[in-house]
Backbone and ligand atoms as CSV (ligand in chain L), in Angstrom:
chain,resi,resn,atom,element,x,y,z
A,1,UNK,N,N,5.771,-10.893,-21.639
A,1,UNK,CA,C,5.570,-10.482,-20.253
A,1,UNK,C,C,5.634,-11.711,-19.335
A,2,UNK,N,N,6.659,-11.932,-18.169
A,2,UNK,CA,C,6.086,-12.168,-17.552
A,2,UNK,C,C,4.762,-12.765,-16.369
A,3,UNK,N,N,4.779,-13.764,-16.209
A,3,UNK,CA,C,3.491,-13.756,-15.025
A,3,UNK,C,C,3.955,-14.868,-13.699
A,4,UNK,N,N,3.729,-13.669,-12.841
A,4,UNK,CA,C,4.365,-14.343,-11.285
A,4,UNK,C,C,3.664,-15.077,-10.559
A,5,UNK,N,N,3.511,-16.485,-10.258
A,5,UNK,CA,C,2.398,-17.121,-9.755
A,5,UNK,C,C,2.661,-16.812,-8.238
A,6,UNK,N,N,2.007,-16.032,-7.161
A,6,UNK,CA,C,2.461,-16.005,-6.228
A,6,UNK,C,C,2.522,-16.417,-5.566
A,7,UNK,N,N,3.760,-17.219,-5.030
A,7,UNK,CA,C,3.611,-17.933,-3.948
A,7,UNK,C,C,4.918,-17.630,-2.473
A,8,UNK,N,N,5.496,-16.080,-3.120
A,8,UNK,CA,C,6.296,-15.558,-2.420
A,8,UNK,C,C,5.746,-15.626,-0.692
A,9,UNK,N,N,6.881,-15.111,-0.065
A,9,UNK,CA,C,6.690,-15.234,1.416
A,9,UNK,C,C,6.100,-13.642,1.680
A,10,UNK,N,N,4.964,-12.966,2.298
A,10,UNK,CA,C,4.879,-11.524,2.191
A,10,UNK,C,C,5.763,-10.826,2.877
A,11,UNK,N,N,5.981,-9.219,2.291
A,11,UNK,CA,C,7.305,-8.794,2.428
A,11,UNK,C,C,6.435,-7.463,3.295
A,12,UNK,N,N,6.829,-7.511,4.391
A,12,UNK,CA,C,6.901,-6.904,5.678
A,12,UNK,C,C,7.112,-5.826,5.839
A,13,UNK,N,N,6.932,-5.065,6.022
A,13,UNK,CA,C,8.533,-3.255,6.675
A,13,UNK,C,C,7.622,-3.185,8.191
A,14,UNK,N,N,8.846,-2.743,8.933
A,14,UNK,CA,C,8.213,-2.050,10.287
A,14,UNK,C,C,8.146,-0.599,10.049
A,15,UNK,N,N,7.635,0.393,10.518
A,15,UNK,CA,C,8.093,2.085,10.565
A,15,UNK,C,C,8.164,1.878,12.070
A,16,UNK,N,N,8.883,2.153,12.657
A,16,UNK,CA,C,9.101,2.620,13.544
A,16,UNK,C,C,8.952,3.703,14.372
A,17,UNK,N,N,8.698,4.162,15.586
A,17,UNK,CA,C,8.650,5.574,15.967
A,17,UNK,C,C,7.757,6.087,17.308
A,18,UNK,N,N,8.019,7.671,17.371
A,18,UNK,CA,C,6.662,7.522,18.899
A,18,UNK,C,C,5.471,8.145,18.313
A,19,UNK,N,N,5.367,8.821,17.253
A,19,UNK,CA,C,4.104,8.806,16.476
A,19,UNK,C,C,3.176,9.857,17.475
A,20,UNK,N,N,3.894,10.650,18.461
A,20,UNK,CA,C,3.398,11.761,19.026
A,20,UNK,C,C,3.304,12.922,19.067
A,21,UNK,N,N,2.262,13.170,18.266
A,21,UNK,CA,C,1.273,12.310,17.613
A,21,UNK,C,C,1.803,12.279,16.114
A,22,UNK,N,N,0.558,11.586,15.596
A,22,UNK,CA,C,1.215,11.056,13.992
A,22,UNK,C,C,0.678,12.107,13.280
A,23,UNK,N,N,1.825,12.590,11.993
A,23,UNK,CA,C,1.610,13.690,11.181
A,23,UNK,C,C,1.169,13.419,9.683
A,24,UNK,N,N,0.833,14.283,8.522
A,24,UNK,CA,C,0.516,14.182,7.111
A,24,UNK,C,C,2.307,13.003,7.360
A,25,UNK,N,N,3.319,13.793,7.688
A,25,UNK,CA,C,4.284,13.388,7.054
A,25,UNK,C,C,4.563,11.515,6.999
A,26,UNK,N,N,4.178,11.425,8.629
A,26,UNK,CA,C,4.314,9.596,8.672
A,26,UNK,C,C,2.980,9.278,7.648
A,27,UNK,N,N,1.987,9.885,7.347
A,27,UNK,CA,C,0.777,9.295,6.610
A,27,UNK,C,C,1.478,9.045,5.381
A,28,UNK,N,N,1.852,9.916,4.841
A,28,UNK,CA,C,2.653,10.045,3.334
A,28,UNK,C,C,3.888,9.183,3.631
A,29,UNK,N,N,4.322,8.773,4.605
A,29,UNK,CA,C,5.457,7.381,4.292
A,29,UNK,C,C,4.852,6.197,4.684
A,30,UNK,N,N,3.849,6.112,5.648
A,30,UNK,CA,C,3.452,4.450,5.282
A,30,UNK,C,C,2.749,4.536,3.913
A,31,UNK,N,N,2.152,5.579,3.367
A,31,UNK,CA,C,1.338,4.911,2.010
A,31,UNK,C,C,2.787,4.714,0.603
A,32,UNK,N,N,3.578,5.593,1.471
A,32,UNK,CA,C,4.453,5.312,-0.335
A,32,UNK,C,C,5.247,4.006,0.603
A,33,UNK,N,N,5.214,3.373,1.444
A,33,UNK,CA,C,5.952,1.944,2.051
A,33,UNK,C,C,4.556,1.143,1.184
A,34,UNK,N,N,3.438,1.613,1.014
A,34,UNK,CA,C,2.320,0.266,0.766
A,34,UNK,C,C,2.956,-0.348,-0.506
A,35,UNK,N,N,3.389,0.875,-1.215
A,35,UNK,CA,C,3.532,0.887,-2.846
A,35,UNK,C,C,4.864,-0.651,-2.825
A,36,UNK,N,N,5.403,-0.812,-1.996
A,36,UNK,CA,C,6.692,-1.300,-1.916
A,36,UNK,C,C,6.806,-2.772,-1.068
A,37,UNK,N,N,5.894,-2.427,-0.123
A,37,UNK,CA,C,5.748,-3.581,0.992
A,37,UNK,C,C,4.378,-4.540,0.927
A,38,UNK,N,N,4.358,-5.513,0.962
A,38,UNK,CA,C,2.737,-6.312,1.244
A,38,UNK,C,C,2.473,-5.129,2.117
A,39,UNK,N,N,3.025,-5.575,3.322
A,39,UNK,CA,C,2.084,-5.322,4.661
A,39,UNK,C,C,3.080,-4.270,5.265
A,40,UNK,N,N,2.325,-2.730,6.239
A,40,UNK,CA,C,3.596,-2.132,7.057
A,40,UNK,C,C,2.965,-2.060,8.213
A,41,UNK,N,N,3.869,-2.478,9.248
A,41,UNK,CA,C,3.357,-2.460,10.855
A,41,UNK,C,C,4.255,-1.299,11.135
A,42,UNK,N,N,3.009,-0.665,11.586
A,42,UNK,CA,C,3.528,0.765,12.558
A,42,UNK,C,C,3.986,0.188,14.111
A,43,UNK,N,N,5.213,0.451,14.329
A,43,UNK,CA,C,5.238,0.067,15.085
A,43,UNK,C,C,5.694,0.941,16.338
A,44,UNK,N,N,4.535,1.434,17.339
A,44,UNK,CA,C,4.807,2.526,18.373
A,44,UNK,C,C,5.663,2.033,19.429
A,45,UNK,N,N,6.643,2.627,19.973
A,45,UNK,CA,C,8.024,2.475,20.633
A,45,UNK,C,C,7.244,2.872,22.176
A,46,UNK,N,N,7.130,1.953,23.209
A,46,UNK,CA,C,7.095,2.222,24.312
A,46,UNK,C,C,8.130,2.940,25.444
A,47,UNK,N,N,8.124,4.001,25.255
A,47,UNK,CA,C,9.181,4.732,25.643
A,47,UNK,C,C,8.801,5.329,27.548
A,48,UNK,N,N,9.280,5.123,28.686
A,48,UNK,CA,C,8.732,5.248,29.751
A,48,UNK,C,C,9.770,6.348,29.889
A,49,UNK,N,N,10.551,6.606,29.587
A,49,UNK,CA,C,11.400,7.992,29.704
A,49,UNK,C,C,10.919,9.326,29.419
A,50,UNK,N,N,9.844,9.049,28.332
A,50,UNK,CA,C,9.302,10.764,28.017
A,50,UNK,C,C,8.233,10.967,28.096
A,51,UNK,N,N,7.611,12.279,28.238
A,51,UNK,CA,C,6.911,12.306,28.617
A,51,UNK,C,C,5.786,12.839,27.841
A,52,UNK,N,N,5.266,11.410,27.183
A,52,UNK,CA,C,3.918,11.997,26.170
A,52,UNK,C,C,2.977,13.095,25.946
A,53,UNK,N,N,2.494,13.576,25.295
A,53,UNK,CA,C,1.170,14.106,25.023
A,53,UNK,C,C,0.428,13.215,24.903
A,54,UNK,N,N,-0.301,12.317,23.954
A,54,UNK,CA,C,-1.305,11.286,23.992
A,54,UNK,C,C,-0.288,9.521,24.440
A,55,UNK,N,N,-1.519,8.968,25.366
A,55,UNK,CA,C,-0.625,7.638,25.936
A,55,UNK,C,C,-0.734,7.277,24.510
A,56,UNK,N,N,-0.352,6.066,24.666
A,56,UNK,CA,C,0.454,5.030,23.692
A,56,UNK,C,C,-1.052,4.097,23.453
A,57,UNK,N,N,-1.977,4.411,24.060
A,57,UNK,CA,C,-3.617,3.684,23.539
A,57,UNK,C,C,-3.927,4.915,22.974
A,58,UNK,N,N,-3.604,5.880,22.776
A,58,UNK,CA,C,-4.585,6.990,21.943
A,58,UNK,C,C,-3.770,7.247,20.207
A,59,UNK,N,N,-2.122,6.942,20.792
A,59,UNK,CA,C,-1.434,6.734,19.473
A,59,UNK,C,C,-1.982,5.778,18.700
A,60,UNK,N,N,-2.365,4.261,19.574
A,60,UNK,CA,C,-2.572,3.364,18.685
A,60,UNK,C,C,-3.474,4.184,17.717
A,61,UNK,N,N,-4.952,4.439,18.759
A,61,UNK,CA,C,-5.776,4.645,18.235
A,61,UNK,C,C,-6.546,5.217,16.970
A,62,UNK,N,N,-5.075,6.273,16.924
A,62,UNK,CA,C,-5.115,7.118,15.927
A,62,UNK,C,C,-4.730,6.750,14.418
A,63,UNK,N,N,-3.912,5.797,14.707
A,63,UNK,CA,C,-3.345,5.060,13.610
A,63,UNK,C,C,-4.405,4.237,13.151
A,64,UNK,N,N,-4.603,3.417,13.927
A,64,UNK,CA,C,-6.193,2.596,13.084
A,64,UNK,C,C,-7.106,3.584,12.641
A,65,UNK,N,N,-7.304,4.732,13.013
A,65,UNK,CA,C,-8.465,5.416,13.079
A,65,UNK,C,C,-7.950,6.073,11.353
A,66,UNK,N,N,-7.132,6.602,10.845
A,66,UNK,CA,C,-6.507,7.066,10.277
A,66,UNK,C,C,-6.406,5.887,8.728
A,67,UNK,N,N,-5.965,4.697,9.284
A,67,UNK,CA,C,-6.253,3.532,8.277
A,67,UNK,C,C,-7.095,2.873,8.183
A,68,UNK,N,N,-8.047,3.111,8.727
A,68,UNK,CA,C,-9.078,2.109,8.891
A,68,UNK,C,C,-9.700,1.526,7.625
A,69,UNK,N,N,-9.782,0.046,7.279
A,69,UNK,CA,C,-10.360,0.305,5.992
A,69,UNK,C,C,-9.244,-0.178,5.410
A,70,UNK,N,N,-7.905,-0.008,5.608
A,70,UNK,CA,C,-6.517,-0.215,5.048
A,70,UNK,C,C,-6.046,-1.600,5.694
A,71,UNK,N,N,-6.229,-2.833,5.188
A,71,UNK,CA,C,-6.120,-4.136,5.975
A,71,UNK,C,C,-4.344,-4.434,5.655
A,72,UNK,N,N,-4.017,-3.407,5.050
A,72,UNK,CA,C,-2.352,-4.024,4.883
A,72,UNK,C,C,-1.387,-3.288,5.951
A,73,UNK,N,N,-1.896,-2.480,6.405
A,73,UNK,CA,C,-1.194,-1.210,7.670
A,73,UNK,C,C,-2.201,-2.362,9.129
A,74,UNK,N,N,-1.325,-2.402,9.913
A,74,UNK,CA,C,-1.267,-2.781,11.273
A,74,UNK,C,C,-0.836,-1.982,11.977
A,75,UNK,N,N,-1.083,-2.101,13.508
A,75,UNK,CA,C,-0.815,-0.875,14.324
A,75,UNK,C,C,-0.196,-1.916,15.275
A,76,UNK,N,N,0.876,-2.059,16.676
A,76,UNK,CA,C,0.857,-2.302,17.829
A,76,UNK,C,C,2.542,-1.449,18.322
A,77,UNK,N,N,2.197,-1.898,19.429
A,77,UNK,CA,C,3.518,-1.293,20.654
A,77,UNK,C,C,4.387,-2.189,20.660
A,78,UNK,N,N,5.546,-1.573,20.814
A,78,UNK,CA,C,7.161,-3.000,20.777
A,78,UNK,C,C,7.945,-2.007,22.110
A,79,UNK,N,N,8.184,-2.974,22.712
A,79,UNK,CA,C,9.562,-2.347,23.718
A,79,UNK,C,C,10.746,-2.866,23.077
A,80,UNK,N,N,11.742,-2.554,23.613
A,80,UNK,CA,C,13.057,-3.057,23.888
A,80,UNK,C,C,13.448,-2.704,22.435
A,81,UNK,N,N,14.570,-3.649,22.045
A,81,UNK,CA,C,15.129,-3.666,20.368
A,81,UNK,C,C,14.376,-3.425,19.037
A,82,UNK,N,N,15.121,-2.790,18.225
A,82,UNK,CA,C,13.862,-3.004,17.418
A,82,UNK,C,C,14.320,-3.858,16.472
A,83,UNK,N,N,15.593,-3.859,16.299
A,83,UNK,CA,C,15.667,-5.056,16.053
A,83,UNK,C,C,15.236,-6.259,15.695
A,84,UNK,N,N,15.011,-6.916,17.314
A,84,UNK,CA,C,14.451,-8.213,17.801
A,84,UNK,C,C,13.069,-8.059,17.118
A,85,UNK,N,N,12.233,-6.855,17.333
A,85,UNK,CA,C,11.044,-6.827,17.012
A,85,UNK,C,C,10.839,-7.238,15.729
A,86,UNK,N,N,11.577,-6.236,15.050
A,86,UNK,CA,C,11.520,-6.763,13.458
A,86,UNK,C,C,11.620,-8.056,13.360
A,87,UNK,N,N,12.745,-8.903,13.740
A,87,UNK,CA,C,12.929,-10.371,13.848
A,87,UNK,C,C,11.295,-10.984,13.598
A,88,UNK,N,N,10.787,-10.096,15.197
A,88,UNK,CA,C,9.966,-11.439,15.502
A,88,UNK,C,C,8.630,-10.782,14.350
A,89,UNK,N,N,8.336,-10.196,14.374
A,89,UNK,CA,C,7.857,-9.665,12.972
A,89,UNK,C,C,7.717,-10.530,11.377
A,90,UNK,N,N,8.895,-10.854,11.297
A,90,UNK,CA,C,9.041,-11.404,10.179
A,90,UNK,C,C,9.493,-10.697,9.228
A,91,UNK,N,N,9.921,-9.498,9.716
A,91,UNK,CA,C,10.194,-8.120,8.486
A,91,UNK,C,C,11.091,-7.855,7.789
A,92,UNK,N,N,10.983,-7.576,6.295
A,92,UNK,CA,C,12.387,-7.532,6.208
A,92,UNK,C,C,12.796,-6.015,5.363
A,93,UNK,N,N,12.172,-5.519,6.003
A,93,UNK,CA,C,12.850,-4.116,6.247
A,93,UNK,C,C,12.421,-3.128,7.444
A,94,UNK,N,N,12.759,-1.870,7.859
A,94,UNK,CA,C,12.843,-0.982,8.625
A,94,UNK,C,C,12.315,0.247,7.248
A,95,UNK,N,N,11.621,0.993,7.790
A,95,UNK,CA,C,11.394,1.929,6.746
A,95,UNK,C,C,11.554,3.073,7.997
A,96,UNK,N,N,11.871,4.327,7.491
A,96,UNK,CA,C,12.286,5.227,7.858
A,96,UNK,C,C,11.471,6.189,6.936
A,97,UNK,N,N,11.193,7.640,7.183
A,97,UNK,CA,C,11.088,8.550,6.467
A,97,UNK,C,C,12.238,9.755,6.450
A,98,UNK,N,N,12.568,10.224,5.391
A,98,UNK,CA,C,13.476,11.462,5.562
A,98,UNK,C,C,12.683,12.847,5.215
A,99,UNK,N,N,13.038,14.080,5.311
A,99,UNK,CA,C,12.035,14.824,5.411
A,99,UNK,C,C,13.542,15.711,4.848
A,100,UNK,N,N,14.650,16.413,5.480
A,100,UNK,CA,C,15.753,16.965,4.930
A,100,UNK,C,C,16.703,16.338,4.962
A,101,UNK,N,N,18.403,16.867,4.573
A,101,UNK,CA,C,19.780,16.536,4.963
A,101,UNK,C,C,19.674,16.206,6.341
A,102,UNK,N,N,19.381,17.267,7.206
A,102,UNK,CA,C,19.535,16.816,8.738
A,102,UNK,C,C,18.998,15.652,9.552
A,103,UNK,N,N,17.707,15.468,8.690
A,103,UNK,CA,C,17.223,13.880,9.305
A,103,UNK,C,C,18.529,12.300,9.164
A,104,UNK,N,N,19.482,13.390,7.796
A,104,UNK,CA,C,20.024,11.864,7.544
A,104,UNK,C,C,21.308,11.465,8.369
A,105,UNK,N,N,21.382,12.132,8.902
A,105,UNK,CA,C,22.810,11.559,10.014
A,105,UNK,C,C,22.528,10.571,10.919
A,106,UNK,N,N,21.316,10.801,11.842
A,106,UNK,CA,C,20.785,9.978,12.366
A,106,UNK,C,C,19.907,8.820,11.775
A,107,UNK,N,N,19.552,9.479,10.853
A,107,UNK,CA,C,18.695,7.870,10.289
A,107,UNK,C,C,19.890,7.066,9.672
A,108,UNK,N,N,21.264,7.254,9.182
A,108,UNK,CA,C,22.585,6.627,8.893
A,108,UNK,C,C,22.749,6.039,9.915
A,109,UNK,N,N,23.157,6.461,10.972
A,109,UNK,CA,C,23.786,6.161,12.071
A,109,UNK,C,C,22.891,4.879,12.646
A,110,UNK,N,N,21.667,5.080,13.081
A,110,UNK,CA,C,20.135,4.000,13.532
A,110,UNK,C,C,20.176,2.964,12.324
A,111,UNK,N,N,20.795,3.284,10.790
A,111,UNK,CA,C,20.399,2.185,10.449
A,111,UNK,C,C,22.044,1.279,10.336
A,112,UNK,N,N,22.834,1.831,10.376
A,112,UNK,CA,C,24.188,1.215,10.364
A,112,UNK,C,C,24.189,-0.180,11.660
A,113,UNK,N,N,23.559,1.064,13.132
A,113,UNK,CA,C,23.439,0.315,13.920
A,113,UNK,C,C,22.998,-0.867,13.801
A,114,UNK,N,N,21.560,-0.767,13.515
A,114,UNK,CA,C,20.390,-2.060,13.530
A,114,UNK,C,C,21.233,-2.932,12.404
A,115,UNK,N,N,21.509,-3.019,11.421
A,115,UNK,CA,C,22.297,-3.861,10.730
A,115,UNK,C,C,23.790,-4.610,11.183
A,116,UNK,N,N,24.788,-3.829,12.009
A,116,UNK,CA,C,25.158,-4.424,13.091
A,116,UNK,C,C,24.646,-5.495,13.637
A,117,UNK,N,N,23.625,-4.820,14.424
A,117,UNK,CA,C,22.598,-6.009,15.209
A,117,UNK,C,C,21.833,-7.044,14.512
A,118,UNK,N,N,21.201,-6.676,13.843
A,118,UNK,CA,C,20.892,-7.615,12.752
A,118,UNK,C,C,20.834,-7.738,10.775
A,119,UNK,N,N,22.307,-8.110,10.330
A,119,UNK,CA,C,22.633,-7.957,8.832
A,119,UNK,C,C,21.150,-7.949,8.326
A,120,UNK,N,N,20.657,-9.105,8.527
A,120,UNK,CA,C,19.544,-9.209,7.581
A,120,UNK,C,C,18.351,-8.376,7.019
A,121,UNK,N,N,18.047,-7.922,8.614
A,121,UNK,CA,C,16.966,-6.467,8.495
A,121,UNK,C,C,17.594,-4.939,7.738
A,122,UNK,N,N,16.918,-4.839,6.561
A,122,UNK,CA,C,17.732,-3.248,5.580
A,122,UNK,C,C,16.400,-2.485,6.443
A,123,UNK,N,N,17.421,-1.310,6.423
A,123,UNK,CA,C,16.732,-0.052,6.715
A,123,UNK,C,C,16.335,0.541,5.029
A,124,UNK,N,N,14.936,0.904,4.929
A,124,UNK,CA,C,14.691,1.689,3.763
A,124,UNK,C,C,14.547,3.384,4.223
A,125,UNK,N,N,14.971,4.184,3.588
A,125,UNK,CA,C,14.732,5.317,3.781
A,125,UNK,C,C,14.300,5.892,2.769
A,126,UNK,N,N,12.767,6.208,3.094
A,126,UNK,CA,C,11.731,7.405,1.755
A,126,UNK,C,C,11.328,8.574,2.318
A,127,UNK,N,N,11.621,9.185,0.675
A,127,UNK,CA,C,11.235,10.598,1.100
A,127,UNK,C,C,9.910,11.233,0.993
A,128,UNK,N,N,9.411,11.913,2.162
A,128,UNK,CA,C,8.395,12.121,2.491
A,128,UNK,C,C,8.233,13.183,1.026
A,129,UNK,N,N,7.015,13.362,0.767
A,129,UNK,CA,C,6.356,15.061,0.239
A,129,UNK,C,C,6.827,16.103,0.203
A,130,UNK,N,N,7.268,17.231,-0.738
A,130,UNK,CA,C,8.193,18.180,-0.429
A,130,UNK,C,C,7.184,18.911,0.590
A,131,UNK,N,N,5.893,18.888,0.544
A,131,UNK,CA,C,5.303,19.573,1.037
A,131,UNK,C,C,5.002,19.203,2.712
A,132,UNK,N,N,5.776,18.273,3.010
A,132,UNK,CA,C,5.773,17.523,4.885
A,132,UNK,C,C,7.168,17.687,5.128
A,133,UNK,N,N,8.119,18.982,4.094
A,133,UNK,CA,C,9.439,18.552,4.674
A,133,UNK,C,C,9.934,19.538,6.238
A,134,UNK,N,N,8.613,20.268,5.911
A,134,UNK,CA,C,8.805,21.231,7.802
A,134,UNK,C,C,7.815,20.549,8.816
A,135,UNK,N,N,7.164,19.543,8.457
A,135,UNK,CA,C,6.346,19.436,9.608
A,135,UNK,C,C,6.951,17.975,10.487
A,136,UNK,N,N,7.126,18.505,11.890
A,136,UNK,CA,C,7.515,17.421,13.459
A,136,UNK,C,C,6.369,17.651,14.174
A,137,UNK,N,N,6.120,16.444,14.842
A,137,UNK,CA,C,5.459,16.210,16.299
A,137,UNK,C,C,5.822,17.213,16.737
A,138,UNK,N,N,6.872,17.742,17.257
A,138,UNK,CA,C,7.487,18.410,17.722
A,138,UNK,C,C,6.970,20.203,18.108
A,139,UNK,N,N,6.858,20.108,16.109
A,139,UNK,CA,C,6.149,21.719,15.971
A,139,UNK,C,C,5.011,22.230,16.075
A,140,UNK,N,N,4.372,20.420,15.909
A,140,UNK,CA,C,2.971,20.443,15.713
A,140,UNK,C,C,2.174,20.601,17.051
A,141,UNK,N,N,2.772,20.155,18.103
A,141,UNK,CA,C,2.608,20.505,19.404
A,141,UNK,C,C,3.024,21.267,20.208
A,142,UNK,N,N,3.894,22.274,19.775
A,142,UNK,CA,C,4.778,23.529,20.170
A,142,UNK,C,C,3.286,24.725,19.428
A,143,UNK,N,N,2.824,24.903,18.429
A,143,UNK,CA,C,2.113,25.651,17.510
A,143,UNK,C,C,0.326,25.445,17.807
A,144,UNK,N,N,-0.095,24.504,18.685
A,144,UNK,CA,C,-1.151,23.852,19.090
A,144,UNK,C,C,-0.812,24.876,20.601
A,145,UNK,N,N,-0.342,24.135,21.389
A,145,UNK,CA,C,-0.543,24.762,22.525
A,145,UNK,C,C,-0.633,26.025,22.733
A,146,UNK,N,N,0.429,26.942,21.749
A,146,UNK,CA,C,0.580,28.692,21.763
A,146,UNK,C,C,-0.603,29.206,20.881
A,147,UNK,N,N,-1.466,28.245,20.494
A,147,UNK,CA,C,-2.994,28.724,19.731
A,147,UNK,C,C,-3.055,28.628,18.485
A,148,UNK,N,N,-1.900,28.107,17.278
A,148,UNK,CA,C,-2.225,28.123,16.476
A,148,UNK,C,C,-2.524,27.048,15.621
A,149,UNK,N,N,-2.686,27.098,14.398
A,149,UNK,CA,C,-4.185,26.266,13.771
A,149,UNK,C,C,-2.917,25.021,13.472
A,150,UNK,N,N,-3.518,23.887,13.392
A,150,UNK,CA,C,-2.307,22.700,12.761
A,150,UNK,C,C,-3.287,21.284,12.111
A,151,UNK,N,N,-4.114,21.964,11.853
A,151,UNK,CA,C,-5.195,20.964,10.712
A,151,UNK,C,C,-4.402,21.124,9.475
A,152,UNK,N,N,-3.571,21.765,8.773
A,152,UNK,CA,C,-2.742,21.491,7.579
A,152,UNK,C,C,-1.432,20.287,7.920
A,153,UNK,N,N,-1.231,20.064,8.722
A,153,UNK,CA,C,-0.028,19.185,9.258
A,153,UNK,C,C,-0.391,17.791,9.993
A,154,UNK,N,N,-1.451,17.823,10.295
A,154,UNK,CA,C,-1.491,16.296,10.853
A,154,UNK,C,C,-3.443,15.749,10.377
A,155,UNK,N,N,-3.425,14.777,10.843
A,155,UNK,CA,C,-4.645,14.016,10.182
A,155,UNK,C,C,-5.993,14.799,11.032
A,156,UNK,N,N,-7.017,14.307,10.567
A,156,UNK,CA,C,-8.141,15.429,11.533
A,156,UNK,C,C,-8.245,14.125,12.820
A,157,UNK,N,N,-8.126,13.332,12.521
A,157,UNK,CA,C,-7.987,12.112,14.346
A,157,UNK,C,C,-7.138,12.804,15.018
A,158,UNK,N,N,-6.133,13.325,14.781
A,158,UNK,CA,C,-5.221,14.052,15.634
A,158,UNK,C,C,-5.639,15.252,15.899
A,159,UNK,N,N,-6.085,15.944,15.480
A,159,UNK,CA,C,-6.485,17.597,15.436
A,159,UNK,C,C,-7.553,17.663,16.314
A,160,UNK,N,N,-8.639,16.449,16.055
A,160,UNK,CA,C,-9.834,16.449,17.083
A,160,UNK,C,C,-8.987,16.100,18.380
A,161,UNK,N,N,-8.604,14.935,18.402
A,161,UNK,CA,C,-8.170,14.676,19.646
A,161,UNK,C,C,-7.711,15.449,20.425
A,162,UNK,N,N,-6.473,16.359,20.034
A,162,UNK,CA,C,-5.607,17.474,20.444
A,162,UNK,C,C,-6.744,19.015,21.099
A,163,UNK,N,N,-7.565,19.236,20.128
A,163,UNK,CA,C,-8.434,19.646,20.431
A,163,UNK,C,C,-9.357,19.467,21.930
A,164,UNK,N,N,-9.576,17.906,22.198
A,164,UNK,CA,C,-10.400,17.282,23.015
A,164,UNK,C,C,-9.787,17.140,24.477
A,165,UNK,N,N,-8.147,16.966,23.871
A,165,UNK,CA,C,-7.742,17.226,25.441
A,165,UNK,C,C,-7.608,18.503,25.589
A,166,UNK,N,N,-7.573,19.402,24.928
A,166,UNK,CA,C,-7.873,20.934,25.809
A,166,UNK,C,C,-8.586,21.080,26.400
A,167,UNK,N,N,-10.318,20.516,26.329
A,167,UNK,CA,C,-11.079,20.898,26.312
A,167,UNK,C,C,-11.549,20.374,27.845
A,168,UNK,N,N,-10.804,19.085,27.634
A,168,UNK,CA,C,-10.814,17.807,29.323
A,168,UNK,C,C,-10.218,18.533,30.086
A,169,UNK,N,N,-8.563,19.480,29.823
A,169,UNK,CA,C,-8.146,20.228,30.672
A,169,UNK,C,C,-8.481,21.567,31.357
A,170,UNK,N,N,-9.104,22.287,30.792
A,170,UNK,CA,C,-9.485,23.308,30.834
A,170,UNK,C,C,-9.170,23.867,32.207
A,171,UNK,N,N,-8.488,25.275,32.371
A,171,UNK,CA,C,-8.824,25.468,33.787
A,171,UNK,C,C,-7.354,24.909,34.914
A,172,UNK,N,N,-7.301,23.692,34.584
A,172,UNK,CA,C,-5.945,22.951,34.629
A,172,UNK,C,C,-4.579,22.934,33.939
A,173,UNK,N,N,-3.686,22.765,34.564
A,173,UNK,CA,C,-1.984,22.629,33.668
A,173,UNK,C,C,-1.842,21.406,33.217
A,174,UNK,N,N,-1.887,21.722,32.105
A,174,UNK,CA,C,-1.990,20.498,30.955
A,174,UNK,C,C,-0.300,20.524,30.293
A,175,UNK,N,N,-0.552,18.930,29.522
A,175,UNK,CA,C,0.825,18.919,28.545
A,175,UNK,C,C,0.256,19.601,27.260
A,176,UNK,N,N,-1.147,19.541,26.639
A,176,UNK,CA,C,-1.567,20.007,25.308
A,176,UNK,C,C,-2.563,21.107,25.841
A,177,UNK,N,N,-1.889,22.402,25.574
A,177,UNK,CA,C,-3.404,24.105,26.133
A,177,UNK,C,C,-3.652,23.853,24.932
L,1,LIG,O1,O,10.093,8.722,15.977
L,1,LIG,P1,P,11.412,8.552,16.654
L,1,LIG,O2,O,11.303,8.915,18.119
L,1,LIG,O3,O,12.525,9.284,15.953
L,1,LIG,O4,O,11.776,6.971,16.581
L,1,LIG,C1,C,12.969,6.473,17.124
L,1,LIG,C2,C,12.954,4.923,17.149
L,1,LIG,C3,C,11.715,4.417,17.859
L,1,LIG,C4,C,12.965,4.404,15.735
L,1,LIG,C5,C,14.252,4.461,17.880
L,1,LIG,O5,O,14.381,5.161,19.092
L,1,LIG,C6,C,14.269,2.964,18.167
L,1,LIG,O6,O,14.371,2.167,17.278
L,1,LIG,N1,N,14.133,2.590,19.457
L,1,LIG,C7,C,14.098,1.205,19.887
L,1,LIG,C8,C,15.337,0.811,20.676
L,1,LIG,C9,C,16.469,0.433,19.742
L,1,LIG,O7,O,16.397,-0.512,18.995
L,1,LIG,N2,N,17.530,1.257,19.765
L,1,LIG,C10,C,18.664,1.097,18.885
L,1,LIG,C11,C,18.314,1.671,17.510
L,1,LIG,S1,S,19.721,2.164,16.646
């Protein structure tokens, strides 16, 4: 056998994404990225074009809240490239999750790109849980607002929260009834 004295450089991944809000499914790809990576920085995409459900301090929030306890998962916000970010990162990969066929055109395409832009940074792409392969932000906040239950699909930090801004809105036209 073997024995590796370590003195390697630690090996990085970013995930990328808007994490609005974050589901079982991103939970189940940063932990199978732990298996693979030292360290994975979530890294939330400051996006001023759309128009959130939770700001980008409640995403963080949720993510620490969610790992807490987990000193190899980091949380912060990146604008611009992600690229560059990764760069400045130190990362040397992009992790992605796939969930079906249809996720993979675009996650091809995003990672062809970023390698373009920068050879060095690989995009990894893992597959989520067969059992996270229907659940999006998307549905999870489409199925919340029209009343129904979504504690099987995302973490209970999210479920309370989601919960909590109903509760702030009440009465009012909200982005989350
Ligand atoms: O969770 P999402 O919204 O599918 O994540 C998309 C994300 C954040 C990975 C992508 O929009 C992105 O990387 N944006 C940063 C800007 C950039 O680098 N664009 C070129 C990527 S090909």
């Amino acid at each position: 056998m073997t024995t590796v004295t370590d003195q390697r450089p630690l090996r990085t991944a970013i995930f990328p994404g808007s994490f609005d809000p974050l589901t079982n499914g991103h939970v189940d790809i940063i932990r199978r990225a732990l298996r693979l990576f030292d360290q994975v920085v979530v890294g939330i995409l400051v996006n001023v074009s759309k128009e959130p459900t939770f700001t980008i301090d409640e995403r963080v929030a949720i993510v620490r809240e969610v790992f807490q306890g987990e000193a190899r998962v980091e949380v912060e916000t990146f604008e611009g490239l992600l690229v560059d970010y990764a760069r400045r990162r130190k990362a040397t990969a992009i992790v992605r999750g796939l969930r079906a066929a249809s996720d993979f055109e675009y996650e091809l395409q995003m990672a062809h790109m970023n390698r373009n832009l920068s050879p060095t940074v690989e995009t990894v792409l893992l597959m989520t849980d067969a059992s996270n392969t229907f659940i999006s932000s998307r549905l999870v906040k489409e199925v919340f607002s029209l009343g129904g239950e979504v504690g099987a699909f995302v973490p209970e930090a999210v479920e309370r929260r989601l919960h909590e801004a109903r509760e702030a809105t009440r009465g009012g036209p909200r982005v989350v009834r």
